[in-house]
C-alpha positions as CSV (number, residue, x, y, z in Angstrom):
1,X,-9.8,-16.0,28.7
2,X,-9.5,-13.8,25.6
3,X,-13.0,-13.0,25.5
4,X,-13.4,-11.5,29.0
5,X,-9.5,-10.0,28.0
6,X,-11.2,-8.0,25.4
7,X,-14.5,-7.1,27.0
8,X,-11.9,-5.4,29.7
9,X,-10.1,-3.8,27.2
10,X,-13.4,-2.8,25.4
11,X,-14.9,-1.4,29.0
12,X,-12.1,0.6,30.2
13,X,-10.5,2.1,27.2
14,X,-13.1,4.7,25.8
15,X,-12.1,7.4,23.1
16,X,-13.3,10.7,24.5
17,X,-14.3,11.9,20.6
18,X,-15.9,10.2,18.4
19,X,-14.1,10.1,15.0
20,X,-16.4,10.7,12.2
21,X,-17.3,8.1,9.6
22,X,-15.6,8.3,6.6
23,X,-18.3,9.0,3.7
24,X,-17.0,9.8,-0.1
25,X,-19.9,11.4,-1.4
26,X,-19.5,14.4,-3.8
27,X,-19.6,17.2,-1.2
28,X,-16.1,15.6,0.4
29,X,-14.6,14.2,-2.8
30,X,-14.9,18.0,-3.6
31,X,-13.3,19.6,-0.4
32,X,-10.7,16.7,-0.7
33,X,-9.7,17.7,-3.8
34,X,-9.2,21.1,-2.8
35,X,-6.9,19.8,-0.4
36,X,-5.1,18.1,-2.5
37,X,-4.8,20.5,-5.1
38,X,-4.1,23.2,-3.0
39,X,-0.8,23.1,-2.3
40,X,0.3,22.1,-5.8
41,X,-1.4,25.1,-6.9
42,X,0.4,27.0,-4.6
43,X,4.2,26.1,-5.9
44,X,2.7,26.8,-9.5
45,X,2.4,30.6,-8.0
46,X,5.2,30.5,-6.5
47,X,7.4,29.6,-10.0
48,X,5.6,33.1,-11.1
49,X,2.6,31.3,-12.7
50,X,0.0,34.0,-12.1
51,X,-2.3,33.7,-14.7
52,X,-2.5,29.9,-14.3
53,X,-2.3,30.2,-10.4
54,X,-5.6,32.6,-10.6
55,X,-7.4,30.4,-12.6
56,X,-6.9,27.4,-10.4
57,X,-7.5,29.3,-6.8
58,X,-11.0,30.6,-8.8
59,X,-11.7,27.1,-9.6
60,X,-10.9,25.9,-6.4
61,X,-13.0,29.2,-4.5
62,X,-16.2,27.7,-6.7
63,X,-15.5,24.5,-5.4
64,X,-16.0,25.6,-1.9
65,X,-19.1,26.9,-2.9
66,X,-20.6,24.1,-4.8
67,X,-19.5,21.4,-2.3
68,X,-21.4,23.5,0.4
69,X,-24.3,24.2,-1.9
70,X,-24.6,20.5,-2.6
71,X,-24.4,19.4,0.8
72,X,-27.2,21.4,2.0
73,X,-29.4,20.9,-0.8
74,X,-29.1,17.1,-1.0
75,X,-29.2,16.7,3.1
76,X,-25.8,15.2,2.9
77,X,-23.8,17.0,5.8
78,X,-21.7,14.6,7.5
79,X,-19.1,15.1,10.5
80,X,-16.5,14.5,8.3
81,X,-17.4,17.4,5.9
82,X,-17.5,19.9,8.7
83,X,-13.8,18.8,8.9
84,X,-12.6,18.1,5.5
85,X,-14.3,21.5,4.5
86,X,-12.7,24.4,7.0
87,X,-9.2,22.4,6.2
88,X,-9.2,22.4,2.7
89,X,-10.1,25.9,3.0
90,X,-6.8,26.8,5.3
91,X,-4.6,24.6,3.0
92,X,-5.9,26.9,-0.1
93,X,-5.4,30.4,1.9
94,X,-1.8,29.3,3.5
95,X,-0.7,28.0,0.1
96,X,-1.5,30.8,-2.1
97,X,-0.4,33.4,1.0
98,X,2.7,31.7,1.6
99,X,3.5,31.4,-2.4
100,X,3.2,35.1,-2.8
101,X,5.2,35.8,0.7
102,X,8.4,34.1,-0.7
103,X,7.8,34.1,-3.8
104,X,9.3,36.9,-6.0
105,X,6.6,38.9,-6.0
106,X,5.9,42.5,-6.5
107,X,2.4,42.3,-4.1
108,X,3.1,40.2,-0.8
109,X,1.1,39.8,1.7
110,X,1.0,42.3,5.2
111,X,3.5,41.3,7.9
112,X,0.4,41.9,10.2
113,X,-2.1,40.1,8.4
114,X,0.4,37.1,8.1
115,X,1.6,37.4,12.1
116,X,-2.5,37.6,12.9
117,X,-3.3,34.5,10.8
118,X,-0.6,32.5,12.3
119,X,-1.8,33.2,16.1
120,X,-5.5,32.6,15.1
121,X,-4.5,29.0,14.1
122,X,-2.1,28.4,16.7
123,X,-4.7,29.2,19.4
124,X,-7.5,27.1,17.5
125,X,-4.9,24.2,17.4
126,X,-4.2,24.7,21.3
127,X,-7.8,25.1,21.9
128,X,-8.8,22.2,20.3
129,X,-7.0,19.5,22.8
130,X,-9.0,20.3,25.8
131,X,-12.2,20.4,24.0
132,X,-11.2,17.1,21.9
133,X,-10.7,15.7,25.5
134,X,-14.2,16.9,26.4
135,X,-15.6,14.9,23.5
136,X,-16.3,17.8,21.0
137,X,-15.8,19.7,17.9
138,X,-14.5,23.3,18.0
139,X,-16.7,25.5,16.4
140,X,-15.9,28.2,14.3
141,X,-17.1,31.9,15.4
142,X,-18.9,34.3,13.1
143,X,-15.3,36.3,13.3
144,X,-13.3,33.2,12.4
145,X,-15.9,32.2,9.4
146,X,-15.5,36.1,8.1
147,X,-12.1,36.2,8.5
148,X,-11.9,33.2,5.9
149,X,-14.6,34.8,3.4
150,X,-11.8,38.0,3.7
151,X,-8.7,35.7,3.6
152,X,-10.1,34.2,0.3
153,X,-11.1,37.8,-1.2
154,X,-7.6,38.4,-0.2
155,X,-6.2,36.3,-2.2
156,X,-8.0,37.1,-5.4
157,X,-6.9,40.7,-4.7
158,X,-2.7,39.8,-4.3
159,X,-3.4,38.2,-7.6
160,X,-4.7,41.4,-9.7
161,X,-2.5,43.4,-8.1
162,X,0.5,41.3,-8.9
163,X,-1.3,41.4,-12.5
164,X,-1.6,45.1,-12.5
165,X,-5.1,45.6,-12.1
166,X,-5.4,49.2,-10.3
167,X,-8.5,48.5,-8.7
168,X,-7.3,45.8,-6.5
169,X,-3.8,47.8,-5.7
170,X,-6.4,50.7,-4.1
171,X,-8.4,48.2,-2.3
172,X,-5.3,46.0,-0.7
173,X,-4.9,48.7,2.0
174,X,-8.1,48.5,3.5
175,X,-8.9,45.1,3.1
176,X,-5.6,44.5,5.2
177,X,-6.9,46.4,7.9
178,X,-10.7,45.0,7.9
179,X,-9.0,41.2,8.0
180,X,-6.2,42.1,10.6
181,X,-9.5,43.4,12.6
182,X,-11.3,40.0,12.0
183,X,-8.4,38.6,12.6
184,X,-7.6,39.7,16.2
185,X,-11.4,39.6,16.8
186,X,-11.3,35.6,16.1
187,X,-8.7,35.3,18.1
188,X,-9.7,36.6,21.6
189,X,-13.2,34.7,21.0
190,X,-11.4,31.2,20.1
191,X,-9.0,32.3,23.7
192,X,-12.2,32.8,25.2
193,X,-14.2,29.4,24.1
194,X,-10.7,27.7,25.3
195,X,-10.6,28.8,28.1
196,X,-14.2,27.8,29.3
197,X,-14.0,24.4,27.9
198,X,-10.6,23.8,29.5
199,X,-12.6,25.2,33.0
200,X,-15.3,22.5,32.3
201,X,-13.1,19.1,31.9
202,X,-10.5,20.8,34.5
Protein backbone atom coordinates (compact mmCIF):
# COMPACT_ATOMS: atom_id res chain seq x y z
CA UNK A 1 0.00 0.00 0.00
CA UNK A 2 2.97 2.41 0.45
CA UNK A 3 4.52 1.49 -2.64
CA UNK A 4 1.61 2.26 -5.07
CA UNK A 5 1.18 5.50 -2.34
CA UNK A 6 4.38 6.74 -3.53
CA UNK A 7 4.36 5.78 -7.17
CA UNK A 8 1.03 8.14 -7.06
CA UNK A 9 2.72 10.71 -5.40
CA UNK A 10 5.84 10.20 -7.68
CA UNK A 11 3.27 10.30 -11.01
CA UNK A 12 1.24 13.26 -10.24
CA UNK A 13 3.48 15.68 -8.43
CA UNK A 14 6.06 16.90 -11.13
CA UNK A 15 8.43 20.03 -10.51
CA UNK A 16 7.99 22.21 -13.64
CA UNK A 17 12.00 23.23 -13.44
CA UNK A 18 14.52 21.22 -12.92
CA UNK A 19 16.84 22.35 -10.19
CA UNK A 20 20.38 22.12 -11.12
CA UNK A 21 22.81 19.72 -9.59
CA UNK A 22 24.93 21.05 -7.10
CA UNK A 23 28.71 20.73 -8.41
CA UNK A 24 31.70 22.37 -6.27
CA UNK A 25 34.25 22.54 -8.79
CA UNK A 26 36.59 25.67 -8.91
CA UNK A 27 34.57 27.82 -11.34
CA UNK A 28 31.51 27.90 -8.48
CA UNK A 29 33.65 27.65 -5.35
CA UNK A 30 34.88 30.96 -7.00
CA UNK A 31 31.50 32.76 -7.83
CA UNK A 32 30.39 31.47 -4.31
CA UNK A 33 32.92 33.17 -2.73
CA UNK A 34 32.16 36.24 -4.33
CA UNK A 35 28.90 35.88 -2.93
CA UNK A 36 29.99 35.54 0.12
CA UNK A 37 32.45 38.08 0.30
CA UNK A 38 30.54 40.50 -1.23
CA UNK A 39 28.50 41.89 1.12
CA UNK A 40 31.22 41.89 3.85
CA UNK A 41 33.14 43.89 1.56
CA UNK A 42 30.57 46.18 1.17
CA UNK A 43 30.06 47.24 5.10
CA UNK A 44 34.03 47.55 4.95
CA UNK A 45 33.22 50.55 2.37
CA UNK A 46 30.68 51.71 4.04
CA UNK A 47 32.89 52.30 7.53
CA UNK A 48 34.95 54.66 4.90
CA UNK A 49 37.41 51.83 4.07
CA UNK A 50 38.25 52.94 0.49
CA UNK A 51 41.53 51.82 -0.05
CA UNK A 52 40.78 48.36 1.39
CA UNK A 53 37.23 48.30 -0.18
CA UNK A 54 39.04 48.87 -3.82
CA UNK A 55 41.30 46.35 -3.43
CA UNK A 56 38.79 43.73 -2.45
CA UNK A 57 35.97 44.69 -5.24
CA UNK A 58 39.28 44.45 -7.85
CA UNK A 59 39.99 41.07 -6.44
CA UNK A 60 36.60 40.08 -6.48
CA UNK A 61 36.11 41.77 -10.44
CA UNK A 62 39.24 39.23 -11.41
CA UNK A 63 37.46 36.61 -9.85
CA UNK A 64 34.55 36.93 -12.19
CA UNK A 65 36.85 36.76 -14.86
CA UNK A 66 38.88 33.74 -13.94
CA UNK A 67 35.91 31.62 -12.79
CA UNK A 68 34.45 32.33 -16.40
CA UNK A 69 37.79 31.80 -18.05
CA UNK A 70 38.19 28.44 -16.26
CA UNK A 71 34.84 27.27 -16.93
CA UNK A 72 35.13 27.62 -20.56
CA UNK A 73 38.50 26.44 -20.92
CA UNK A 74 38.18 23.30 -18.80
CA UNK A 75 34.46 22.39 -20.38
CA UNK A 76 33.10 22.72 -16.94
CA UNK A 77 29.79 24.88 -17.36
CA UNK A 78 27.19 23.56 -15.29
CA UNK A 79 23.50 24.88 -14.65
CA UNK A 80 24.36 25.83 -11.50
CA UNK A 81 27.23 28.25 -12.58
CA UNK A 82 24.94 30.05 -14.96
CA UNK A 83 23.13 30.80 -11.60
CA UNK A 84 25.68 31.11 -9.00
CA UNK A 85 27.61 33.41 -11.44
CA UNK A 86 24.99 36.48 -12.59
CA UNK A 87 24.10 36.39 -8.61
CA UNK A 88 27.36 36.81 -7.22
CA UNK A 89 27.74 39.39 -9.65
CA UNK A 90 24.42 41.48 -8.36
CA UNK A 91 25.44 40.84 -4.74
CA UNK A 92 28.96 42.56 -5.60
CA UNK A 93 27.32 45.72 -7.64
CA UNK A 94 24.32 46.19 -4.94
CA UNK A 95 26.81 45.97 -2.05
CA UNK A 96 29.46 48.30 -3.14
CA UNK A 97 26.40 50.78 -4.73
CA UNK A 98 24.43 50.62 -1.79
CA UNK A 99 27.72 51.20 0.64
CA UNK A 100 28.64 54.34 -1.21
CA UNK A 101 24.65 55.50 -1.39
CA UNK A 102 24.44 55.72 2.51
CA UNK A 103 27.56 55.75 3.33
CA UNK A 104 29.24 59.11 4.06
CA UNK A 105 30.55 59.67 0.97
CA UNK A 106 31.60 62.54 -1.09
CA UNK A 107 30.87 60.47 -4.70
CA UNK A 108 27.35 58.54 -4.47
CA UNK A 109 25.84 56.98 -6.91
CA UNK A 110 22.89 58.77 -9.50
CA UNK A 111 19.38 58.73 -8.21
CA UNK A 112 18.60 57.55 -11.76
CA UNK A 113 21.04 54.97 -12.24
CA UNK A 114 20.03 53.57 -8.67
CA UNK A 115 15.94 53.94 -9.52
CA UNK A 116 16.85 52.12 -13.14
CA UNK A 117 18.81 49.26 -11.51
CA UNK A 118 16.11 48.63 -8.97
CA UNK A 119 13.23 48.27 -11.83
CA UNK A 120 15.60 46.07 -14.02
CA UNK A 121 15.74 43.56 -11.16
CA UNK A 122 12.36 43.83 -10.06
CA UNK A 123 11.05 43.02 -13.54
CA UNK A 124 13.64 40.08 -13.99
CA UNK A 125 12.41 38.80 -10.54
CA UNK A 126 8.62 39.09 -11.72
CA UNK A 127 9.53 37.72 -15.06
CA UNK A 128 11.14 34.86 -13.80
CA UNK A 129 7.89 33.05 -12.13
CA UNK A 130 6.02 32.45 -15.31
CA UNK A 131 8.92 31.30 -17.11
CA UNK A 132 10.17 29.12 -13.99
CA UNK A 133 6.50 27.68 -14.31
CA UNK A 134 7.24 27.07 -18.02
CA UNK A 135 10.17 24.95 -17.01
CA UNK A 136 13.05 27.38 -17.92
CA UNK A 137 15.83 29.68 -17.16
CA UNK A 138 15.58 33.44 -17.93
CA UNK A 139 18.20 34.52 -20.02
CA UNK A 140 20.07 37.50 -19.85
CA UNK A 141 19.92 39.97 -22.95
CA UNK A 142 22.93 41.57 -24.59
CA UNK A 143 21.53 44.95 -22.73
CA UNK A 144 21.29 43.30 -19.41
CA UNK A 145 24.92 41.47 -19.71
CA UNK A 146 26.38 45.28 -20.78
CA UNK A 147 24.59 46.85 -18.26
CA UNK A 148 26.63 44.68 -15.68
CA UNK A 149 30.08 45.09 -17.52
CA UNK A 150 28.98 49.15 -16.96
CA UNK A 151 27.69 48.62 -13.42
CA UNK A 152 31.10 46.97 -12.47
CA UNK A 153 33.20 49.86 -14.36
CA UNK A 154 30.97 51.90 -12.28
CA UNK A 155 31.93 50.95 -9.42
CA UNK A 156 35.65 51.11 -9.92
CA UNK A 157 34.95 54.74 -11.02
CA UNK A 158 32.85 55.90 -7.45
CA UNK A 159 35.98 54.50 -5.94
CA UNK A 160 38.64 56.92 -7.61
CA UNK A 161 36.55 59.51 -7.49
CA UNK A 162 35.83 59.16 -3.80
CA UNK A 163 39.89 58.79 -3.78
CA UNK A 164 40.41 61.94 -5.83
CA UNK A 165 41.51 60.67 -8.93
CA UNK A 166 40.33 63.52 -11.59
CA UNK A 167 40.00 61.26 -14.31
CA UNK A 168 37.26 59.24 -13.06
CA UNK A 169 35.33 62.54 -11.51
CA UNK A 170 35.22 63.65 -15.53
CA UNK A 171 34.16 60.37 -16.64
CA UNK A 172 31.17 59.64 -13.85
CA UNK A 173 28.88 61.92 -15.90
CA UNK A 174 28.80 60.08 -18.88
CA UNK A 175 29.16 56.82 -17.81
CA UNK A 176 25.86 57.58 -15.77
CA UNK A 177 24.09 58.32 -18.70
CA UNK A 178 25.44 55.35 -21.05
CA UNK A 179 24.26 52.80 -17.99
CA UNK A 180 20.93 54.61 -17.26
CA UNK A 181 20.56 54.00 -21.25
CA UNK A 182 21.48 50.22 -20.88
CA UNK A 183 19.61 50.28 -18.08
CA UNK A 184 16.15 51.24 -19.48
CA UNK A 185 17.07 49.24 -22.65
CA UNK A 186 17.31 45.94 -20.44
CA UNK A 187 14.41 46.68 -19.03
CA UNK A 188 11.77 46.90 -21.83
CA UNK A 189 13.49 43.69 -23.43
CA UNK A 190 13.21 41.57 -20.01
CA UNK A 191 9.16 43.29 -20.09
CA UNK A 192 9.11 41.99 -23.47
CA UNK A 193 10.58 38.21 -23.01
CA UNK A 194 7.91 38.22 -19.88
CA UNK A 195 5.38 38.92 -21.44
CA UNK A 196 5.66 36.22 -24.30
CA UNK A 197 6.56 33.54 -22.04
CA UNK A 198 3.63 34.39 -19.65
CA UNK A 199 1.40 34.33 -23.38
CA UNK A 200 2.83 30.74 -23.84
CA UNK A 201 2.01 28.89 -20.44
CA UNK A 202 -1.27 31.31 -20.24
Amino acid sequence: MFLQFKKSISKDFKIPYKLPMVNFNLPNLLSGLRLLISPLAGFVLFKGHLWVATFIYLTLALSDFLDGFIARKTQTQTPLGTILDPLADKFLVFSYILALWLGDFKWQPDGLVITLLLLKEFVVLVGFLPLLVAGKLPQPNLAGKVSTALLFTYGVVLLLCNLGVEVAISLKPYLEGLISGTLLLAVLLYLSDGVRAFLKIS
